[in-house]
Each structure stands twice: as C-alpha cells, then as structure tokens.
C-alpha distance (Angstrom), angle and dihedral (degrees) to the residues before:
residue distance angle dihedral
X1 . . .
X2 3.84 . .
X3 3.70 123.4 .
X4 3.74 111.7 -94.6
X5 4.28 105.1 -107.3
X6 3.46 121.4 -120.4
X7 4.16 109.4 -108.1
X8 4.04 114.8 -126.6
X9 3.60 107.3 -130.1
X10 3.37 96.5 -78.5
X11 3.80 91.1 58.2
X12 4.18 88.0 43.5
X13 3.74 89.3 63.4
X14 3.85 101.7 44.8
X15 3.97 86.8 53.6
X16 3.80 86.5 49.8
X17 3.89 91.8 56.9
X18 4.22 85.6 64.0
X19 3.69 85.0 64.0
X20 3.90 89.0 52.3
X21 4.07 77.4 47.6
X22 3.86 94.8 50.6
X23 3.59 90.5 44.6
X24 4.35 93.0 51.6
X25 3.94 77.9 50.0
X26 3.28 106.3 48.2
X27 3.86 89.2 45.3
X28 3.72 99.9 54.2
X29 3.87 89.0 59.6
X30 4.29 91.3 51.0
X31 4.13 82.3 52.9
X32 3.64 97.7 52.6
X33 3.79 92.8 35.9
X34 3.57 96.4 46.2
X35 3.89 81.6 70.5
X36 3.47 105.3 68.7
X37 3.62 135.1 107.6
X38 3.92 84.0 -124.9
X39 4.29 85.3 70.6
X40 3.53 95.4 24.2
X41 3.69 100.8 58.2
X42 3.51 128.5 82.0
X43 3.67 107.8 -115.3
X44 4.21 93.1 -129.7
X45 3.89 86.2 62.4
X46 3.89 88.9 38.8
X47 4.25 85.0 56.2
X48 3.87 82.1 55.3
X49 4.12 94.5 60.4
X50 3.55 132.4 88.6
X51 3.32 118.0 -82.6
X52 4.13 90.1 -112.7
X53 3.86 86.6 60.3
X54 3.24 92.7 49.6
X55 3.77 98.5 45.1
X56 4.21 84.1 50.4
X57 4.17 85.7 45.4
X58 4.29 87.0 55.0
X59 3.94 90.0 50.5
X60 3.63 93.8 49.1
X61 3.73 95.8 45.8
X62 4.24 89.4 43.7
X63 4.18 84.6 62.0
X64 3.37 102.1 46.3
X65 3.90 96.3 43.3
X66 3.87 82.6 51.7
X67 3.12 98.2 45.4
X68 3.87 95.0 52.4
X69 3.95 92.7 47.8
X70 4.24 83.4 55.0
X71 3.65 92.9 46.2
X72 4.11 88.8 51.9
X73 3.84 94.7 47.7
X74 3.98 89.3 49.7
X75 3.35 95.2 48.5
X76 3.36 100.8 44.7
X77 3.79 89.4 44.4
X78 3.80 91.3 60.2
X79 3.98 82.2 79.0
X80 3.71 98.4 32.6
X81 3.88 83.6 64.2
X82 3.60 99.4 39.1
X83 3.70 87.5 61.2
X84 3.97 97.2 51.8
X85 3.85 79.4 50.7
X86 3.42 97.3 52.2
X87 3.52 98.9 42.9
X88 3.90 87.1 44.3
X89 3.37 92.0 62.4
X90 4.32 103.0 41.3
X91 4.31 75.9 60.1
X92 4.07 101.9 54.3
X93 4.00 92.4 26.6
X94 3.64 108.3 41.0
X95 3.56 91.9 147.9
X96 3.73 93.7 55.5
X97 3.82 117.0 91.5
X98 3.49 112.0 -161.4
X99 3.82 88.8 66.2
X100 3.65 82.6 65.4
X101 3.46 98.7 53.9
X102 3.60 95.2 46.2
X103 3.85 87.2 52.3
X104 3.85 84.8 62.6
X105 3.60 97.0 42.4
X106 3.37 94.0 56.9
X107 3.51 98.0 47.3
X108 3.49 85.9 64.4
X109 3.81 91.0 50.0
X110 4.40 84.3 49.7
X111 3.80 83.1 53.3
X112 3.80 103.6 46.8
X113 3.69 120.3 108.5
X114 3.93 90.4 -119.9
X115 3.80 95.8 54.5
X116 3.79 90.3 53.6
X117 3.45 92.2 54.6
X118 3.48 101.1 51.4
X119 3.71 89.7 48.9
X120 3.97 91.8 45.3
X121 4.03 79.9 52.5
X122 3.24 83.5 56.6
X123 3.51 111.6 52.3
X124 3.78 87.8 43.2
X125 3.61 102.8 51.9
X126 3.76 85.0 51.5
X127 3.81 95.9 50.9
X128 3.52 95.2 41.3
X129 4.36 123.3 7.7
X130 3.47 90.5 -157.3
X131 3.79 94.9 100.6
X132 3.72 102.4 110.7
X133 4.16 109.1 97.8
X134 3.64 135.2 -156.9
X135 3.49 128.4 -145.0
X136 3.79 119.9 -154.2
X137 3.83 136.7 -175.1
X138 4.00 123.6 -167.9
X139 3.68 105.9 -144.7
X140 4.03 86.6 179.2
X141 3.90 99.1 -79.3
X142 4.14 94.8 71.2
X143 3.78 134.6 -76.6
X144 3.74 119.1 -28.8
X145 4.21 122.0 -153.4
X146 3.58 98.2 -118.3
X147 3.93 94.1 176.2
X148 4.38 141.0 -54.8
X149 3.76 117.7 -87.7
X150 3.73 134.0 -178.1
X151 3.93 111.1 -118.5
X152 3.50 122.5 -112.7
X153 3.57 123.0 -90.6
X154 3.90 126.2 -150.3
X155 3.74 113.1 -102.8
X156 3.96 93.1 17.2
X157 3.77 134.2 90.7
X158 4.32 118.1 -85.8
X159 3.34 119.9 -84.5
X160 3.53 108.0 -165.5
X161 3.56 109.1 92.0
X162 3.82 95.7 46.9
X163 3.68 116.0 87.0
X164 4.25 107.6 -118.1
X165 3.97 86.4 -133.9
X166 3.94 93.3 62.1
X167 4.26 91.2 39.5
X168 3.85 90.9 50.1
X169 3.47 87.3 49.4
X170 3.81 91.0 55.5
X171 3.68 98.7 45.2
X172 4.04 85.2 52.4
X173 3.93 94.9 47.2
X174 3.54 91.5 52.4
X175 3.85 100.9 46.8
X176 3.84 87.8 43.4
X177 4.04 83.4 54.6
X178 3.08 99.3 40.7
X179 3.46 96.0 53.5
X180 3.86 86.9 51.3
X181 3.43 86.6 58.0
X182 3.71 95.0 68.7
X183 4.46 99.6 40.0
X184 3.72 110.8 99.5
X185 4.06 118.1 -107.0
X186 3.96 93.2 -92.5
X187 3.58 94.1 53.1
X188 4.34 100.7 49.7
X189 3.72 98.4 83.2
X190 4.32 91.7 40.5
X191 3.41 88.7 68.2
X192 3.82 120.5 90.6
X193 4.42 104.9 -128.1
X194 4.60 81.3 -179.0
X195 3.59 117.3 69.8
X196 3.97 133.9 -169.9
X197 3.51 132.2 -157.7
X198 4.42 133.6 172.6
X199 3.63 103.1 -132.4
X200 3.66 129.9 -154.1
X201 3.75 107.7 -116.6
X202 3.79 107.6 -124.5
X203 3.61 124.8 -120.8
X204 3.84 101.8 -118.3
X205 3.92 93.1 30.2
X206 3.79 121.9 161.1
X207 3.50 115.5 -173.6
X208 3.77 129.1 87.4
X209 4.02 121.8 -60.8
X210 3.88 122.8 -148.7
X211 3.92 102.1 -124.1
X212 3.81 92.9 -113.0
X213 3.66 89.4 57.1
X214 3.88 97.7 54.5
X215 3.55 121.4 111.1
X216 3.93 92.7 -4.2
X217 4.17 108.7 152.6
X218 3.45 111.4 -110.1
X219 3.80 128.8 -138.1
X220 3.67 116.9 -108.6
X221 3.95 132.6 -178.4
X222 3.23 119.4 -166.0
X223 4.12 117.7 -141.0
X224 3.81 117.9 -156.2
X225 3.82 128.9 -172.9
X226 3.62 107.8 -150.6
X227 3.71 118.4 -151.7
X228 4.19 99.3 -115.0
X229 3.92 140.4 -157.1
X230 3.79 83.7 -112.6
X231 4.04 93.5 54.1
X232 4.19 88.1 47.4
X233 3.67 82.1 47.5
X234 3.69 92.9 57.5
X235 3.82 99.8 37.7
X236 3.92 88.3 56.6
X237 3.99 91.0 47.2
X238 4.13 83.5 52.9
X239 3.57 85.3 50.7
X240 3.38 101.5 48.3
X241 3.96 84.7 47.7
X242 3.72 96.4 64.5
C-alpha cells in the first residue's frame, strides 16, 4: 500500500471539515441520549430498579459519556489541525502573506475564552467522563431533572445554569465557523452547514417516537473480554513482585 500524501493547504482544510462532520455526529447521539431515563433519573430511584433497568440505564449512560468525550476531541481538533495547516503553509510559502495573517488570526482564536474551554472540556472529559451534570429540584415529592449541564472548570466561567444542549451547540457553531473562516471564497457555499445522522434508539429513551420507529428490534453486539495467556502471564509477574 502507498504512503498516504501529504494535502497542500487546500487539501488540509477539506480533511478538517470531517472533524466538523465527526463533531455533528457525535452530537446527535448526546441529544438523543441525553433523553433517557438512564440521564434523567436520579440515581437513588435508579438503586430502586431492577437490575435489567439498571443494566439498560449503564448502556445508555456508557454512549452518551462516549459520545461527549468524541465530540470534545473533534472539536477541539478542528483547531489542533488548523494550526499544523497554518504553520505548514508559513514553511513552503514564506513569501505568501495571507498565511501570515491567518497565523495571527488564529492566535487570537487559541487565546479566546471559548477555545480554552473547549480544550479544557477536552482534557477533562478525557481524564475523567464524568462531565455530564444533573440538575435537580425537590418540589416535596423528591428530586426533579431540571436539565444537563457541563461542570465548572477552574479558571473558566460556571456552567451550571446553562443547559449542556445549548453550550454544545455553541462550541460546535463556532468551530464549524471558524473553520469557515479559513476555506477560500469558492469553497464556502460547497460545504454542507446541516448535518444528518440515523441514531440508535436508546434503551431507556424518553422522548417521542415516530410510529414507524416503535417497537423496531434493535441491533446489538455483544463485546467480551476474555481472560488471556498474556493477562495470567501478568498476574503471576505481579505475584512474583510482591
């Protein structure tokens, strides 16, 4: 098989716009799993279900955790890339000047309170999945979901209040935008802004069905970890450690 070419800058920023595609992807499955009883349910009642709820609860919440950590590491790749770009093309066309000027524009981008969120999001998401919150109210008969929110961060602006849909959405916008920023003229209007994905529906899900989706089987694959020579291998090496 041949190497895979370096793109010229051109090339750079139409592989860039898959990560805007990733992103849109990754996205539509936090929206649909966000509405599940799995996310929606406060985990004392959760502790009261049977086990097969719970079991279907764990699934749900193991998508839409992953899916968030993806969406992060698109997003925030968007920029990565458009630096290497940039950079890429101040080396082979020194004598061009608009590669300079982007170079400062998006160092302001690097530096703006937005970008350093997204990439805080992402470190943090990676280091620990745990970032999607819930926000309850007891109106007397328990806690009641109110809506998801992204946990504050140290050094960045609360969270809380803000519902995670609408501050995903804003991280996405302004990649997608960003990224638009940077095409040449010809190439704006080529480029898809409306993206559509098929969606597994999850097992505990909430919202409302279209008839001809009710009740359809879904696909599952099961995953197993087999316990291996090599993991014996290491487990007697541990013990003859101690």
């Amino acid at each position: 098989m041949p190497d895979v070419p370096d793109p010229d800058f051109v090339g750079a920023l139409c592989e860039i716009w898959f990560a805007i595609n990733y992103a849109a992807y990754h996205l539509a499955y936090i929206r649909v799993y966000l509405q599940t009883a799995s996310l929606q349910t406060h985990v004392d009642q959760i502790r009261k279900e049977e086990q097969a709820f719970r079991d279907a609860s764990q699934t749900d919440l193991i998508v839409c955790r992953a899916h968030l950590a993806a969406f992060f590491w698109q997003v925030d790749h968007v920029f990565e890339a458009l630096r290497i770009a940039v950079n890429r093309g101040q080396k082979e066309h020194a004598d061009l000047k608009y590669f300079w000027s982007w170079g400062k524009s998006l160092e302001k981008i690097e530096a703006s309170a937005i970008h350093k969120e997204i990439n805080s999001y992402r470190n943090k998401s990676h280091e620990l999945p745990a970032v999607i919150g819930c926000k309850w109210e007891d109106k007397g008969n328990g806690p009641e979901f109110v809506h998801h929110f992204l946990p504050t961060i140290a050094g960045h602006e609360a969270k809380e209040e803000l519902d995670i849909n609408d501050q995903l959405q804003k991280y996405f916008e302004f990649a997608a935008n960003v990224w638009l920023s940077f095409s040449p003229g010809d190439y704006k209007e080529k480029f898809p802004r409306s993206f559509k994905f098929a969606v597994t529906v999850p097992h505990t899900f909430l919202g409302e069905l279209p008839l001809e989706l009710k009740g359809v089987p879904q696909l599952e694959v099961s995953v197993v970890a087999q316990d291996t020579p090599a993991t014996a291998a290491v487990e007697d090496k541990g013990a003859e450690v101690k």
